[in-house]
N, C-alpha and C positions, 0 to 999 in steps of 0.2 A: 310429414303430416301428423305422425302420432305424437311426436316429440311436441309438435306445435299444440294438439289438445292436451297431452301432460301437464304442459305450459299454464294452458287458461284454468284446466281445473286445478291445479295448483294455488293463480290468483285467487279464482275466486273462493277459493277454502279458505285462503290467507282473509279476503272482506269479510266475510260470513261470521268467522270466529273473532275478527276486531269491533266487527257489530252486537255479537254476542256476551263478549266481554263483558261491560257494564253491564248486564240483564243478570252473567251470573255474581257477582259483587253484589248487586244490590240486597236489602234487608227490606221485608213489610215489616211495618210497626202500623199494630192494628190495637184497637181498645174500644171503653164505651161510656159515655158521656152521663154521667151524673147530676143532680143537684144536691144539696144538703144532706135531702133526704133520704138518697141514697135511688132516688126514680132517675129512668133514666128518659134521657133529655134528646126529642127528635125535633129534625130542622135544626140543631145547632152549627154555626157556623164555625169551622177550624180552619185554622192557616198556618201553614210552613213555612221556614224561610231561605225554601232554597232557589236554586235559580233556573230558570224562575220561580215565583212564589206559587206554590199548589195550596189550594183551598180543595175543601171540600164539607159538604153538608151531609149532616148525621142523618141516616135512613132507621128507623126504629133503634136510637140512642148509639148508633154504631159508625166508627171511621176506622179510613187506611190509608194510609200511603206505602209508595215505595222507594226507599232511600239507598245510595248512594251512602259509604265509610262516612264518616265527619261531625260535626255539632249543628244543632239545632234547636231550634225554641218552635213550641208548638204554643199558636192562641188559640182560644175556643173562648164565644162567644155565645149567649143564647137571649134573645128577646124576650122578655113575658111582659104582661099586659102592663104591669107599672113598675116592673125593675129588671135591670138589666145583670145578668148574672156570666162571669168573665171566670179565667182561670189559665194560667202559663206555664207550661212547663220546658225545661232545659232537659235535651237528650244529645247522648253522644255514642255514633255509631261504630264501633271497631269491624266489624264485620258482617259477612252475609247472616242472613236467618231470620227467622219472625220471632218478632216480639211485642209483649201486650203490655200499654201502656191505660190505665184507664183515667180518667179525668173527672174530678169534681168541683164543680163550678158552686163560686161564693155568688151571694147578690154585691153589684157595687155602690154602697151608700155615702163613696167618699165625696163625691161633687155637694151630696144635699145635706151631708154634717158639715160642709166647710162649709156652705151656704149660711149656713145657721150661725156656725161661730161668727164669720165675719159680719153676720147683723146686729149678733152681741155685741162684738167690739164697738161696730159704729157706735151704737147708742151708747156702750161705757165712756167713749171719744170723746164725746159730745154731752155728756152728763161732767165731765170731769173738766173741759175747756170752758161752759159754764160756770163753775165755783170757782176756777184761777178768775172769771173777770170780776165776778163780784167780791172778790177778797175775803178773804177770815174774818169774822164776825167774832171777835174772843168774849162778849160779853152775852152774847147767845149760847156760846160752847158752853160759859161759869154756868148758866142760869140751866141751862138743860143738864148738867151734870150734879146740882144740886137736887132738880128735882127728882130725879135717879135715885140719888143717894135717900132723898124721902120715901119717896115709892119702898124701896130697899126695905127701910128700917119697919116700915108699917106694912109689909108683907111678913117680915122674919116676927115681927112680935103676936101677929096675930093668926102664925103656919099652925096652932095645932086646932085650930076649928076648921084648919082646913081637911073635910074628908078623905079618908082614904080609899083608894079605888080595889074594890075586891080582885084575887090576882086573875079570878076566875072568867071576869067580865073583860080584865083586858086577854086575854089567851081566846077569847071568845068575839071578838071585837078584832084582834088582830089575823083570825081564822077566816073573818067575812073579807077581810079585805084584801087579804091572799085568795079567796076565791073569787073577788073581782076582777081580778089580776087575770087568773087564769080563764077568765070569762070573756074579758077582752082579749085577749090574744087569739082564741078560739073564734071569736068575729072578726079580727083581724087579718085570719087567713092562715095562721100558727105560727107569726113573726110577725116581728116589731120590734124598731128601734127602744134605747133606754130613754131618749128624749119621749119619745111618741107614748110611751107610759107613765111620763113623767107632765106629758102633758095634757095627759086624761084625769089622773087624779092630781086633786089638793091637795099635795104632800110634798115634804123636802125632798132635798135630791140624796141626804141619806139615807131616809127614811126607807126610797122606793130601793136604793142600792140595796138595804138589808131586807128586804120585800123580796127584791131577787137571789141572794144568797141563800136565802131558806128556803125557796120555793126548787132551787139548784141543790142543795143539800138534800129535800125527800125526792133529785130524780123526776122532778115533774116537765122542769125547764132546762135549758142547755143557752149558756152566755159565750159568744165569738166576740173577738175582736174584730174589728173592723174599721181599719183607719183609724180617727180619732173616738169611736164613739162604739158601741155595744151592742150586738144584736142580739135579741134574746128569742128565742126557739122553744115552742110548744113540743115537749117527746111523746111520746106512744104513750105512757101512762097519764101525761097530763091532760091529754085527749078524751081519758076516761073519766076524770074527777066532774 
C-alpha cells in the first residue's frame, strides 16, 4: 500500500512539473503605448502573433503579454477621431524574463496620399489622351513661341524701370507668411500633411518646401516621412511663437 501512494505521488509530481514547464520558460514583455508626441495612448489595440493570437487593450497607455522562446511581431493599433495611428514591431525571444518594449505609433496617411496621387494621375490621363486626339497644331506652337520671344525682348529692354524690392520688405513679407504657417498648423491640431499646406496657401510646391525647411531649421516644426508624402509637426517651441 505504501509503495502504491509512492507510486501516485510520484505521477502526479511528474504532471504538476510538465504543467509547470512552460509557465517557467515563458518571458513578460511589457511596455507603453505612445503617439508622436511622446503621450501616451489608452484604449490602443495590440496583437501578437502567437497561437493563438493574443490581443490586448492598453489600460492608461500600458500592455503585457506572456511569451513563450521564439519570434514575434507585435501590431498596435489606435483610433482618433480622424486618423488612424499604427506601429509594428519584430521581437525575438531567447529566453525567460521581462522585458520592455515601448511602442510609438505613427498616423497612417498612406490610403489618403495614394488617394490624391491616383486623382492626379487620372486627370494628367486624360489631359494627355485629349492632345494625342486633337493632334499637334505646329503653327500654334510657331506663333506662341514667337510671341514669347516678343514678350522676352520687351521685358529685358525695359528691366531697369523695373523697381527694386527693398531686401527688408521681402525678409518682412517672408516672416508673415512663415507665421501663417505656423498659425495654421496650431488650428489644425499641430499636424498636417505637406499637401494640406500646400493647399491652404497660393504658393508653389517649392515655395511652401522651402517655407518648411526654414521653419525646421529655427526648431519650430519637425518634417516625417510618411509613405509617399510629408507630415509636418508643430514642436514645443512652435507652439509658443
Amino acid at each position: 500500500m505504501e509503495i502504491k501512494k509512492s507510486v501516485l505521488v510520484f505521477i502526479f509530481s511528474i504532471i504538476i512539473l510538465g504543467a509547470l514547464a512552460p509557465i517557467a520558460n515563458a518571458a513578460t514583455v511589457q511596455g507603453s503605448v505612445f503617439d508622436i508626441f511622446l503621450d501616451e495612448l489608452d484604449k490602443a489595440v495590440i496583437t501578437i502573433d502567437t497561437e493563438p493570437q493574443q490581443t490586448s487593450v492598453s489600460r492608461g497607455g500600458v500592455y503585457s503579454f506572456e511569451l513563450s522562446p521564439g519570434t514575434y511581431t507585435i501590431n498596435a493599433v489606435f483610433y482618433g477621431e480622424d486618423t488612424t495611428y499604427e506601429a509594428e514591431e519584430e521581437i525575438k525571444i531567447k529566453k525567460e524574463g521581462n522585458f520592455r518594449i515601448d511602442l510609438i505609433l505613427t498616423p497612417n496617411l498612406d490610403q489618403e496620399i495614394l488617394g490624391e496621387d491616383n486623382n492626379e494621375f487620372e486627370e494628367l490621363n486624360t489631359d494627355f489622351t485629349l492632345e494625342e486626339e486633337r493632334g499637334i497644331n505646329w503653327g500654334m506652337i510657331i506663333t506662341l513661341i514667337a510671341i514669347m520671344l516678343i514678350i522676352l525682348y520687351f521685358h529685358l529692354s525695359k528691366s531697369h524701370f523695373i523697381r527694386e524690392v527693398d531686401e527688408s520688405e521681402l525678409k518682412s513679407e517672408n516672416e508673415e507668411e512663415l507665421e501663417r504657417v505656423l498659425k495654421f498648423l496650431k488650428n489644425f491640431g499641430g499636424r498636417a500633411t505637406q499637401k494640406d499646406i500646400r493647399k491652404k496657401f497660393p504658393s508653389s510646391e517649392a515655395k511652401i518646401s522651402l517655407m518648411i525647411t526654414e521653419l525646421e531649421s529655427k526648431g519650430l516644426v519637425k518634417k516625417i516621412k510618411k509613405g509617399r508624402g510629408n507630415i509636418i509637426i508643430l514642436t514645443k517651441e512652435g507652439t509658443k511663437k
